[in-house]
C-alpha positions in Angstrom: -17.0 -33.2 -38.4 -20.2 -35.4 -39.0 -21.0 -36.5 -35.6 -21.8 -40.5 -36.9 -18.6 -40.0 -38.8 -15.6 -42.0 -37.9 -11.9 -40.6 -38.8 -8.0 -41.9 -39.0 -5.6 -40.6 -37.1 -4.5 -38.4 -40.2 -7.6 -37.0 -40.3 -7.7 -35.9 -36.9 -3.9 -34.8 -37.4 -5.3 -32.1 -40.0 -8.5 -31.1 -37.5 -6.7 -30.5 -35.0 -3.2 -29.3 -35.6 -1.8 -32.4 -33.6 1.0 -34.0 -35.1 0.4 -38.4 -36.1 3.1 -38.8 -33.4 1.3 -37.1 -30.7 -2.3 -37.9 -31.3 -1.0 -41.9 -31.4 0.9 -40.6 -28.0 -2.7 -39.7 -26.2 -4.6 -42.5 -27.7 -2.0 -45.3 -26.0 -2.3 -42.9 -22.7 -5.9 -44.1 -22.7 -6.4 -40.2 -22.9 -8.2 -40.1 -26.2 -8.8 -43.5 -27.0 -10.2 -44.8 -30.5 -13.7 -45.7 -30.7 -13.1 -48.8 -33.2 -10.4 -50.0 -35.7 -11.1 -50.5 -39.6 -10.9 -53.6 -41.1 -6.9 -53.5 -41.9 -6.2 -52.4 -38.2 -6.3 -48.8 -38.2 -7.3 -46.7 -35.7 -10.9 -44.9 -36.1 -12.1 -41.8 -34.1 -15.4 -40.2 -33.5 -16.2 -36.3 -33.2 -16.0 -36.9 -29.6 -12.6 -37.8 -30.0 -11.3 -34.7 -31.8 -13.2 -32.6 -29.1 -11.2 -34.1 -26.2 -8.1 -33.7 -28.5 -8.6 -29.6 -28.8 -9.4 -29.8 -24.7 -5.8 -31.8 -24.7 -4.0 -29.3 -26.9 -5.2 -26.2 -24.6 -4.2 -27.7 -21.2 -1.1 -28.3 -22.6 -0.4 -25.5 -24.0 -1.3 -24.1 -21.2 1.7 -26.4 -18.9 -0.7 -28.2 -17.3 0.9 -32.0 -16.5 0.1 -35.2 -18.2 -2.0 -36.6 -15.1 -3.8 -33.8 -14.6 -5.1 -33.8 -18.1 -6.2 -37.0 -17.9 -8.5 -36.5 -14.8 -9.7 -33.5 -16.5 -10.9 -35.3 -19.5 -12.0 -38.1 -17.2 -14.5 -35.8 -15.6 -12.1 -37.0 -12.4 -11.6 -33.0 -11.9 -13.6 -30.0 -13.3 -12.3 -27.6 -15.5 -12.6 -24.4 -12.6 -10.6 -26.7 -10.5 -7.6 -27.4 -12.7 -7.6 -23.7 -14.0 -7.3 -22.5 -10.4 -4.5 -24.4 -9.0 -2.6 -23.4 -12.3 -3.6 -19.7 -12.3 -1.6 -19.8 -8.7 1.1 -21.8 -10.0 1.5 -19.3 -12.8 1.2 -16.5 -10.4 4.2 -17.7 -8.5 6.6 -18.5 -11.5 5.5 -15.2 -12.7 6.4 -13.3 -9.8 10.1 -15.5 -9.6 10.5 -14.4 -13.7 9.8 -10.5 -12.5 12.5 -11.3 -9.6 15.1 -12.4 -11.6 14.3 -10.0 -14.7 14.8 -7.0 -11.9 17.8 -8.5 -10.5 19.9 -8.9 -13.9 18.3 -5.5 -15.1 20.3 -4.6 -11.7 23.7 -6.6 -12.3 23.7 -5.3 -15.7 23.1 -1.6 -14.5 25.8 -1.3 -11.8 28.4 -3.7 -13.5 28.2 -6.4 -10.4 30.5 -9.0 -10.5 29.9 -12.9 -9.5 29.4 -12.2 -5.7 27.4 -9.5 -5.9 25.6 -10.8 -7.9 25.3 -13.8 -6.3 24.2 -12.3 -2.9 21.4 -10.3 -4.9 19.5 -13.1 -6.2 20.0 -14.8 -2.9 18.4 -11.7 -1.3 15.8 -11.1 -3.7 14.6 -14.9 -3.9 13.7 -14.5 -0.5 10.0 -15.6 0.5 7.9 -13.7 2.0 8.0 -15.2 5.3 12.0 -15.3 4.9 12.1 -11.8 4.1 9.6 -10.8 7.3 11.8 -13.0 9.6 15.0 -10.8 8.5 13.2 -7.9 9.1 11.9 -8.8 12.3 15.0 -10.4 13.7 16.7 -6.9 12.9 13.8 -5.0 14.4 14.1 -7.2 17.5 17.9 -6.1 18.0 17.3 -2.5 17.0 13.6 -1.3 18.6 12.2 -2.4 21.8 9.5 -4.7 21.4 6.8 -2.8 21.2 4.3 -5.3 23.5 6.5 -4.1 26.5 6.4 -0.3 25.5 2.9 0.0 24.3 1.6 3.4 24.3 5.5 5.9 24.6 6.8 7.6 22.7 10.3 5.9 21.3 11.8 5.4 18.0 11.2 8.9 16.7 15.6 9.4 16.3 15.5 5.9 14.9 12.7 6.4 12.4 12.0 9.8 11.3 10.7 10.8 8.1 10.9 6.7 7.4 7.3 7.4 5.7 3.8 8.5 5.9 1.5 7.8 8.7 4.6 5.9 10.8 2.9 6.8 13.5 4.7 7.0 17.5 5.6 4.9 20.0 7.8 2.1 19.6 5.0 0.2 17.0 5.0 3.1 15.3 8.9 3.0 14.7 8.8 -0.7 14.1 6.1 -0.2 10.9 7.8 3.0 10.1 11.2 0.8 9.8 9.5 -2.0 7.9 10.0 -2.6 4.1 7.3 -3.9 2.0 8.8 -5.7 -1.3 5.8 -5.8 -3.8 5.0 -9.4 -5.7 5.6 -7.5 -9.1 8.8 -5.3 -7.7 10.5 -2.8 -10.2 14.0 -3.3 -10.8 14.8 -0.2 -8.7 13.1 -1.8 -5.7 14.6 -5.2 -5.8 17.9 -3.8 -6.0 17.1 -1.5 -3.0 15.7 -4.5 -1.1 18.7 -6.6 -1.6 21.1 -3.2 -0.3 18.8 -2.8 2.5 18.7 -6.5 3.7 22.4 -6.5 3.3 22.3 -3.4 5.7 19.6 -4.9 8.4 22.3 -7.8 8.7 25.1 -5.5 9.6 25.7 -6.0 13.6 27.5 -2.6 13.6 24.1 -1.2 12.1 22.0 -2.7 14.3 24.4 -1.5 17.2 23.7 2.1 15.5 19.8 1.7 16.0 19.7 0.0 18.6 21.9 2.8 20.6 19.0 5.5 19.2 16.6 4.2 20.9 17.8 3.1 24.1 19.6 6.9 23.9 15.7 8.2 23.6 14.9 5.8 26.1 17.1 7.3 28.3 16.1 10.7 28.1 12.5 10.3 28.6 13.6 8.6 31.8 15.3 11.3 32.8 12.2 13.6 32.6 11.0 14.3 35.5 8.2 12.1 36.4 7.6 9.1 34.2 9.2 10.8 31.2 6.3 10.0 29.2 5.4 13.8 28.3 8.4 14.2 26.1 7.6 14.8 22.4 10.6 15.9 21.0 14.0 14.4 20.6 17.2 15.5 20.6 17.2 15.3 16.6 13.9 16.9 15.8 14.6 19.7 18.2 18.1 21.1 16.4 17.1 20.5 12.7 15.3 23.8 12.5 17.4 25.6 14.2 20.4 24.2 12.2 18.0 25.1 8.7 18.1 28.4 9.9 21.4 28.9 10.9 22.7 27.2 7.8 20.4 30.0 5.3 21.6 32.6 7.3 25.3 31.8 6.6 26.6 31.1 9.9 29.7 28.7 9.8 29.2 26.2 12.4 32.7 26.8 13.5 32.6 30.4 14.6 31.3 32.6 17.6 28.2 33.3 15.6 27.0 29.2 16.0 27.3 29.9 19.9 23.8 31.0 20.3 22.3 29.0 18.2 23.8 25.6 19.4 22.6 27.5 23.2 19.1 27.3 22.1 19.3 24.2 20.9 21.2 22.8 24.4 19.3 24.9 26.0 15.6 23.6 25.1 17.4 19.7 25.7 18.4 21.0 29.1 15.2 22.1 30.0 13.4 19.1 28.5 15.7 17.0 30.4 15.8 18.7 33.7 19.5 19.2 33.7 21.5 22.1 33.6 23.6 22.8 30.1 26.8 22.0 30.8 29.6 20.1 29.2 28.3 16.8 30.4 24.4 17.2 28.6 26.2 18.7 25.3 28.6 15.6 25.2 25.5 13.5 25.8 23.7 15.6 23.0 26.6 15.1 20.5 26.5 11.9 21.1 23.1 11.4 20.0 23.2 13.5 16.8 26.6 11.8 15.8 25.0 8.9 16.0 21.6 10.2 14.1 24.2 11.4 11.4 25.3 8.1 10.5 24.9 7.8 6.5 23.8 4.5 6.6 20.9 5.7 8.8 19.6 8.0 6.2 20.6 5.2 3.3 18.2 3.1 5.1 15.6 5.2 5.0 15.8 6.2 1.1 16.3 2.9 0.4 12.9 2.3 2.3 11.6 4.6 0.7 12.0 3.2 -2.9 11.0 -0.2 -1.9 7.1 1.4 0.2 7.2 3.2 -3.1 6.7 6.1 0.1 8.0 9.6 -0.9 11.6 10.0 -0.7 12.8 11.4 3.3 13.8 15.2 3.9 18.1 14.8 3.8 18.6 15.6 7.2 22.5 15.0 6.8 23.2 18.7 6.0 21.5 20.4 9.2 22.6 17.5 11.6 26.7 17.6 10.5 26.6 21.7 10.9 25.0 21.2 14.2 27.5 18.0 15.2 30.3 20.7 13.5 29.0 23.5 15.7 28.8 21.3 19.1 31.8 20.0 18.7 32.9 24.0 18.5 31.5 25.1 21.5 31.6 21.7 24.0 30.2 24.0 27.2 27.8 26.8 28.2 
């Protein structure tokens, strides 16, 4: 366009793809304004004009508001600004698009009905704030807070093989324990998320946790001294032996699961200063029952899919033949 060249609103229509109707919209918005009117009343334009048109088109396009255009073209606000607080604004209804694509690829893949359904979007349109404050009000009822146990050694039965680098202590259990739903979350994840927020909610499963820690609690108490030497836990300490037991064929029911469930009573015994007895192996079958919960371990797969963390060693197999083989042989 001649730049000392005026145009109709037709004209402008063809430069810039506008439609009459909208172009006439802007120009009684005071957004692009004529620059004169011809002698029977029509409106004229200048290059200027059809260049503030193309910026009007783009912001548009691009689902930026009526207002904001205006200040835009205005010189009210620059162009970095605008783009900014849009890029954000896109970012967020992105991420609430990626939520809900994951959760119907989800309710699609395992048939949900209503409810379910229902419960997952409610679960997965959690903020990230909301979703911390679940976390953390089920950490708070399950694990110590870790400010008053700085520095032991807890939350090993509660958290092991949660995920790498979980560290020890009672922290360490609390991160180990602590899900991590990514802004741009794969279908898998959200639909893990949602199972294991529906799982942190369960007051029977936070009983569960919260009766592994205070039960590890209680036997570095026990120790003699401050307790604070011990390393191992009930659970860690029987797995291998368990492993072992299990590829050498014994059955956890007969005479041949006797020494092995010794050792394993045996170590605990000396760990915990007591003598084995029937009263430590109830107390130790008490523990691993309760370490053998499934939902325990579900947790922690489920954990693992949303840290994107490798999955956990199963640890069902070894624990229940060791339960089995405790249960066989109650006393020394």
């Amino acid at each position: 366009m001649d730049g000392g060249t005026l145009y109709t609103i037709g004209d402008l229509a063809r430069r810039t793809g506008l439609t009459v109707k909208a172009i006439r919209f802007y120009s009684d918005q005071g957004i692009v304004p004529p620059v004169e009117r011809s002698p029977a009343g029509y409106r004229l334009y200048d290059a200027a004009a059809a260049a503030r048109l193309d910026l009007v088109r783009t912001l548009r396009d691009l689902g930026v508001d009526l207002a904001t255009v205006r200040k835009v073209v205005d010189r009210e606000l620059t162009l970095a600004q605008v783009a900014a607080a849009h890029a954000e604004a896109l970012a967020v209804r992105i991420r609430t698009l990626r939520l809900r694509h994951a959760v119907l690829t989800a309710v699609a893949r395992r048939g949900s009905g209503p409810e379910e359904m229902e419960l997952m979007h409610r679960l997965a349109a959690l903020s990230e704030d909301e979703r911390r404050r679940l976390i953390t009000d089920f950490l708070d009822a399950a694990v110590p807070d870790p400010e008053q146990d700085a520095g032991s050694d807890a939350g090993s039965d509660a958290g092991s093989d949660a995920g790498p680098d979980a560290g020890s202590g009672f922290a360490g259990a609390r991160v180990s324990l602590t899900p991590e739903l990514p802004d741009d979350a794969e279908p898998e994840q959200v639909e893990a998320w949602t199972e294991l927020a529906e799982l942190a909610c369960d007051p029977s499963f936070r009983t569960l946790m919260r009766h592994l820690t205070t039960s590890y609690t209680a036997d570095r108490n026990t120790l003699p001294g401050s307790g604070r030497g011990l390393r191992r836990d009930a659970v860690s300490m029987g797995i291998a032996a368990a492993e072992a037991a299990m590829a050498a064929g014994v059955d956890p029911g007969s005479p041949d699961a006797g020494p092995v469930v010794a050792e394993v009573a045996g170590e605990y015994a000396r760990l915990l200063g007591h003598p084995d007895d029937a009263v430590l192996r109830r107390r130790l079958l008490t523990r691993l029952e309760a370490a053998n919960d499934p939902r325990r371990e579900r947790y922690l797969r489920l954990l693992a899919v949303i840290n994107a963390w490798p999955p956990p060693t199963p640890l069902g197999s070894p624990l229940t033949w060791l339960v089995t083989a405790l249960r066989a042989h109650p006393a020394s």
